[in-house]
Structures are given as structure tokens and as C-alpha cells.
N, C-alpha and C positions, 0 to 999 in steps of 0.2 A: 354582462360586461362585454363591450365591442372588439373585436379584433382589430388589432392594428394594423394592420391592410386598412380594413372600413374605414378606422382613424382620419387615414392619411389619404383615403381616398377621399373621403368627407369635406377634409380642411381645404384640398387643394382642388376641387373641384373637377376630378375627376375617374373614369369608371375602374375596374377592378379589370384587369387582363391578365392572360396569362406566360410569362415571361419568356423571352426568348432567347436559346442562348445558341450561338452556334459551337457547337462540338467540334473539339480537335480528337483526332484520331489517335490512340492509347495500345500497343499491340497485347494484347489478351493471351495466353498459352493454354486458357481454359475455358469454357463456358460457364458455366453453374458455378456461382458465386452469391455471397453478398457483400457489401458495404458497410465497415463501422469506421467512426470515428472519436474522439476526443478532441472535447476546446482546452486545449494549452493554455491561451490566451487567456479567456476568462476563465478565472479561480471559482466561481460559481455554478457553474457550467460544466466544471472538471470534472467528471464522472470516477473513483479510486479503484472501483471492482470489478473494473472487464476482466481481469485475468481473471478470475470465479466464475463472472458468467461465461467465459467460453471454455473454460474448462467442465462444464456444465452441459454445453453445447456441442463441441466436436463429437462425443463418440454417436449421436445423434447425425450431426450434417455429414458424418463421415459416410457413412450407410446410406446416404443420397449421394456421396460423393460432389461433395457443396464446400468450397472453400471459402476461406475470410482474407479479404482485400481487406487493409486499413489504408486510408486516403486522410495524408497529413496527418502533422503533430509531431511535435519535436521529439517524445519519445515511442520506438517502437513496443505495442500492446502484449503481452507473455500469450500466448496463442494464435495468433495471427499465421496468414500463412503468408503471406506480403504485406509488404509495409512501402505506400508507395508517398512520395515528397513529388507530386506532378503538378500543370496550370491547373487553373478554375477548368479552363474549358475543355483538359483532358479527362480531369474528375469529372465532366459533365455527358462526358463520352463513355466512361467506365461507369457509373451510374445509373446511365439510359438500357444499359443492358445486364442490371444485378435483381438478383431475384428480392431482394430486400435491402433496405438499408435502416443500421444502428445509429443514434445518436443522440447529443441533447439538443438541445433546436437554437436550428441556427442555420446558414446558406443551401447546406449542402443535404439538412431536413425538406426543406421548400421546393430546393430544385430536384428533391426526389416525388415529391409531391406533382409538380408540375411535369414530372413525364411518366405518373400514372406509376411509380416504382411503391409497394406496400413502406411504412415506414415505421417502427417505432422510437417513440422518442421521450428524451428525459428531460423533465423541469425540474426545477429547483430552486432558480432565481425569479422566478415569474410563473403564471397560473396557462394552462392549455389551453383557456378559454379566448386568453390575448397574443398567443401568437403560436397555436400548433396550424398542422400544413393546410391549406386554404384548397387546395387546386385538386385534392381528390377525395373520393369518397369517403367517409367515414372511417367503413369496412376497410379499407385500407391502410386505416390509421390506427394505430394503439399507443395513448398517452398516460403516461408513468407521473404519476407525483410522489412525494415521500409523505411515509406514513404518519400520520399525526394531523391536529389541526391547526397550526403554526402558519401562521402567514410567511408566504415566500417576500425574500430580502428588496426586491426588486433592485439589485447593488451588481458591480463586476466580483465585489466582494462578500464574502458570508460569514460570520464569524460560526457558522453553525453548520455550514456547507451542506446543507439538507439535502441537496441530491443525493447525498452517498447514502442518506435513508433509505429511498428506494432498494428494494432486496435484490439480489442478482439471483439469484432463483425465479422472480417474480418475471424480472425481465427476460433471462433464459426462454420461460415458459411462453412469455409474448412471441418471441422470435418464431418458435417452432408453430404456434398457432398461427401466425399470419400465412407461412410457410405454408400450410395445412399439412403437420404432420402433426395429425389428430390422435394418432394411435399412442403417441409416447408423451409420459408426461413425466418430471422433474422432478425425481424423490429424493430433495434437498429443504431442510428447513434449518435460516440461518438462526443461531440461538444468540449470540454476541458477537460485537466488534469492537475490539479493544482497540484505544484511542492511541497506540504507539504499532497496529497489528505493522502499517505501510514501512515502518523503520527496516531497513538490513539491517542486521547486524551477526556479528559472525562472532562469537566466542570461543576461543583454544585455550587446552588444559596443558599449559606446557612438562609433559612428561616426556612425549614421542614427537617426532617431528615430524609434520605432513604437511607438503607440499599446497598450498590453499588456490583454486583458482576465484581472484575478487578482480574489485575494477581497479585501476590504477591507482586512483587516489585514496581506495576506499581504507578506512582504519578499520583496524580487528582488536576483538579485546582480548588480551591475557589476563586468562582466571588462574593465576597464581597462588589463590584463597583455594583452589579447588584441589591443588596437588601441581610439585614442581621437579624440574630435575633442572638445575643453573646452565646447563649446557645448553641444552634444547633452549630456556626461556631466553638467552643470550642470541640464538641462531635468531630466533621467529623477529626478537628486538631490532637484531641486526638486516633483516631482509624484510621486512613489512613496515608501515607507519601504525604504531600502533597507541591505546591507551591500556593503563596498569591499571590493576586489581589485584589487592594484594592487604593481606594480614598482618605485614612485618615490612619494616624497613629496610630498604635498596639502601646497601654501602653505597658512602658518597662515592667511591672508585667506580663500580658499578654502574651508579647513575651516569656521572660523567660519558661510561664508554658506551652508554646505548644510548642519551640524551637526543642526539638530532633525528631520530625517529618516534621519540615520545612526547604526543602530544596532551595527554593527561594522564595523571597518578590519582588514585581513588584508594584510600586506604582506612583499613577499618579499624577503630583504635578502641581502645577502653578507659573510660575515666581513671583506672586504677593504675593507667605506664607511668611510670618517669616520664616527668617533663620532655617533650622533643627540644632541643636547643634549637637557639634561634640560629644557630652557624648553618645547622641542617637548612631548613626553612628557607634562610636566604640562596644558600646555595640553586634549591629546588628552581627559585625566581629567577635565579640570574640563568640556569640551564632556560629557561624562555619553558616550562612543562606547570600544566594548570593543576596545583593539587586540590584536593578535595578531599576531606574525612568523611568515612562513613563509620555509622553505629547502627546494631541488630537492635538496639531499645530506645524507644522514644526520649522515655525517660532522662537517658542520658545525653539528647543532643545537647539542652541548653547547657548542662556541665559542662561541655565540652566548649561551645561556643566561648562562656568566659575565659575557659583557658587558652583559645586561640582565636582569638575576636576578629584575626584579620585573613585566616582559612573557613572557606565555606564547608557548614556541618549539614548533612541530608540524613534520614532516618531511611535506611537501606531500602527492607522490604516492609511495607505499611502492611498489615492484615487486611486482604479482601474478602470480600462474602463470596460465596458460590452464586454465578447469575444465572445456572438448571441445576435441575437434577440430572446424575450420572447414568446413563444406561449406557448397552452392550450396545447400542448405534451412535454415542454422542463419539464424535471425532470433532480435531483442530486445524486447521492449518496455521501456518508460523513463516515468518520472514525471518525468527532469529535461527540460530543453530551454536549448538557447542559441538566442538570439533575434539575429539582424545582418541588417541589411539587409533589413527585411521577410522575409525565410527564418527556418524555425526544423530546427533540428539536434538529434537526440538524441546525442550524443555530440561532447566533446572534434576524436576522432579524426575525425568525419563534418564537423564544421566545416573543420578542416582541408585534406579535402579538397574542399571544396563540395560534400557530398550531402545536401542536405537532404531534407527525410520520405524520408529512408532507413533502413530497420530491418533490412538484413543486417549481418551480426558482420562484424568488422574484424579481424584476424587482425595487428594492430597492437601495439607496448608504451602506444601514450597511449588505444589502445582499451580493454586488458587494465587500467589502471590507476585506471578509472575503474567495474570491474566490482561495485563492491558497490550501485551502482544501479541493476543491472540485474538484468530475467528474461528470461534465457536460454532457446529453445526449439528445438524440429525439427518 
């Protein structure tokens, strides 16, 4: 299959050269660096697990004393050590002089290529063979496809987003190879990556009240099902945007006085309540708050449904399989957290049993049930 270079030099008649860009000057505080980036832009291209792989990578380039530039991308990368928003032609200046550069391919692939800079690079919407870097040696190159034999999308869009196949271990271990830090190699093997792992989400057990630092806009969920004290769950209501979770219904007085901070109510019912009156219900609509029932048994969503045909009924926690086995090296990482008592927990099951910043797997059904937020490893 031709490279697209060839393509285009083919149709239009002419040779292949090597591009020239002139450099603006970028002032540097360091030497020894590399280069990553992310395409924002394209959603196929969007690479989700640099924080992994550089958390993989630092305590390695630290010991060379090798820092990481990110060049562009509207969000900055969780281990970077700059994060720079500069022209083409300063990245092309910052480039000319990085010992490597990260990314999926694309400009700033090529013009690492064309000034002899190592590069490794990630496909996903397209094959390495049609457009990895032209202008330097092979050896200089290392190209990433995801695992599987899945024809890439060739789209801005993926419903499948293949690139994030690629293992960040995998690519870790490129980085340092190009590098030639031959001697250390990458004792990570990813086991899962659960399809909600990228979500934050912050959960408080309103007993105690702590102070939470989130983003401005960001909602927090009160696990009111988990244990409550009406004071505490009243402060967190009154100082955060938040959504409920909860076993029992909020006096309509109550609702009222926390309402313009609640933006969803999730409440877990039983087919055996009394009827909710429709006074309640309307009320919930008119406060502008999204309710939602939930039920711990399948069995009883559709119950449910006929008795409130115009509230949406979800079946809580579905039963998941185990996708490893458990050993004394299987750990997780988590973007969620429950927050109680000044402790925070990455998992359901870890609260339960009070281990908080604990990241070994739990060999649990309320650990396993809770697995599409997590990345599973060895």
C-alpha cells in the first residue's frame, strides 16, 4: 500500500522533498527533553492513556534527568512537565532540539521526522504503511497499531476508537528503546480497561464533612444509601452541585431547600412501597431535578416501570464476570473515589472494608460490579 506522500507526489507530478520550515526561537530552561502530544481535534487520533504511560515513564527519564514538553492540545496531559500552547514554527524550534517525540501522526510526527528527531507514533484511524514519518530512517521510527486485526476506520471519527487499544506499557517501552535505555524495561501488564475507567467522578458519604477540592462545575455524588447525618448531607447540598443517591425519600421541605444545586435524584425503591403520590413526583419536575429509580434486582425493573411509566427505571449494579485472576501483583487504578470521613477509597468494595488509598483488586462481587471504572493491571 503507497504512502501518501508517493500518492500525491504521483498525481501531481511531482518529486518528494524534504520540507522546510523556518524556526522561531522558543526560550528552553532545560536541555534534555522530549516531545508528546495529543490530537484534540481528531477524536480518532485522540490517544486516552498518556497519564499511564507517563506515569510508567517518569521515574525512568527522571534518572536521565529528561523532561516532558507537551506541545499543544486544549487539555493539559496528568504528568507533563510543561504544557506549552505556542506557533507551528516555535514547536518546530522546540522539536529540532528534543531527544524524541510522542504522538499519533500527524504535522508535528513528520516535522519530527524531517529534522532526524526519533519518533514514536500512534495509528488508529489509518495503517503506518500510508502515512508514518517519510524523512528518517526506520530505526528512528516505532509505529504503534492496536491490537487485533480490525481494519482501522479511516474516519475523524471511531465508534471503536482503536487507538486507545494500543497498551501504554507497550508504548512506555518504545519511548525508552528509542531513547536507548536498554537496561530498564516496563514491569506493567495492562489486564482491563473498563469503558467508564476516563469518567471523574467523586462520591461522599455524607456523615463528616470534608472540604473537597473538584473543578468548578464539576458535580459530586452524595451516597446517602451509604450512611448519613441531615446536617453534613445539607452543608455538601448547599456548597457543591451535586446528584442524590439515596434509599429513602427527601421531604418535599427539604428538596425545596437544596433544589438549585440538585441536579439529579437516583433513588432506589422496592416494588413492595406505597405508591409515591404524584404531588411528590410533580413537585421533583417542577424543582427542574432529573429523578431516576433504581432497583438491586433485575427482576423487578419491569414492576417498577408499569408503576411509574413516565420515571426512568435502571437495574443498579448488573453482575460482572471477573476479567483475571486475582494475585498479590494484580492492582487498579480509578478516576472514581468515595470520599467518608476524611478517607478516600477507590472502590465500593475498598470502603467497605476500610482500605482506603488501596489499589489491590478485590476478588469481591461489589468489587467486580463496579469494573467498568476501572484499569485493571500486573
Amino acid at each position: 500500500m503507497s504512502h501518501l506522500l508517493e500518492e500525491y507526489a504521483k498525481n501531481l507530478g511531482v518529486k518528494i522533498s524534504l520540507p522546510v520550515v523556518k524556526d522561531h526561537f522558543f526560550p528552553m530552561t532545560f536541555d534534555n527533553y522530549i516531545t508528546i502530544s495529543n490530537d484534540d481535534d481528531v477524536e480518532s487520533k485522540h490517544y486516552p492513556f498518556y497519564s499511564v504511560v507517563l506515569n510508567l515513564l517518569i521515574p525512568f527519564l527522571k534518572k536521565k534527568n529528561i523532561k516532558i514538553v507537551q506541545l499543544g492540545g486544549k487539555m493539559k496531559i496528568e504528568g507533563v512537565d510543561h504544557a506549552l500552547n505556542v506557533t507551528f514554527k516555535q514547536q518546530s524550534f522546540i522539536l529540532s532540539r528534543s531527544l524524541l517525540h510522542l504522538g499519533s501522526d500527524n504535522a508535528l510526527n513528520h516535522l519530527a521526522s524531517a529534522k532526524k528527531v526519533p519518533t514514536v507514533n500512534l495509528f488508529g484511524n489509518t495503517l503506518p504503511e500510508i502515512n508514518r514519518p517519510i524523512f528518517s530512517r526506520s530505526s528512528f521510527n516505532i509505529n504503534l497499531t492496536p491490537e487485533g486485526d480490525k481494519k482501522p476506520c479511516f474516519s475523524d471519527k471511531d465508534p471503536d476508537l482503536q487507538i486507545s487499544k494500543i497498551k501504554a506499557e507497550v508504548i512506555a517501552q518504545s519511548v525508552l528503546d528509542l531513547l536507548n535505555i536498554r537496561d530498564e524495561k516496563i514491569n506493567f501488564k495492562t489486564l482491563h480497561v473498563g469503558p467508564a475507567y476516563l469518567t471523574k467522578l467523586v462520591e461522599v458519604v455524607p456523615t463528616h464533612f470534608t472540604p473537597l477540592q473538584i473543578l468548578p462545575d464539576q458535580v459530586i455524588m452524595i451516597r446517602s444509601d451509604y450512611g448519613i447525618n441531615e446536617e453534613v448531607f445539607l452543608r455538601y447540598c448547599k456548597n457543591y452541585k451535586v446528584a442524590i443517591t439515596t434509599d429513602k425519600l427527601i421531604q418535599p421541605k427539604g428538596l425545596r431547600q437544596i433544589s438549585p444545586n440538585v441536579k439529579e435524584l437516583f433513588v432506589f425503591i422496592d416494588p413492595s412501597w406505597d405508591t409515591i403520590p404524584e404531588s411528590y413526583l410533580s413537585l421533583v419536575k417542577r424543582l427542574g431535578i432529573n429523578l431516576i429509580f433504581l432497583t438491586q434486582k433485575e427482576e423487578d425493573v419491569s414492576i417498577i416501570r408499569n408503576k411509574y411509566f413516565d420515571i426512568p427505571v435502571k437495574y443498579a449494579y448488573p453482575e460482572k464476570e471477573k476479567v483475571c485472576e486475582v494475585t498479590d501483583k494484580t492492582r487498579f487504578i480509578s478516576q472514581k473515589r468515595i470520599v467518608s470521613e476524611g478517607k478516600e477509597y477507590l472502590s465500593y468494595a475498598h470502603f467497605k472494608k476500610g482500605l482506603d488509598r488501596n489499589n489491590k483488586v478485590l476478588d469481591t462481587p461489589e468489587y467486580w460490579k463496579e469494573l467498568d471504572h476501572f484499569y485493571i493491571y500486573e
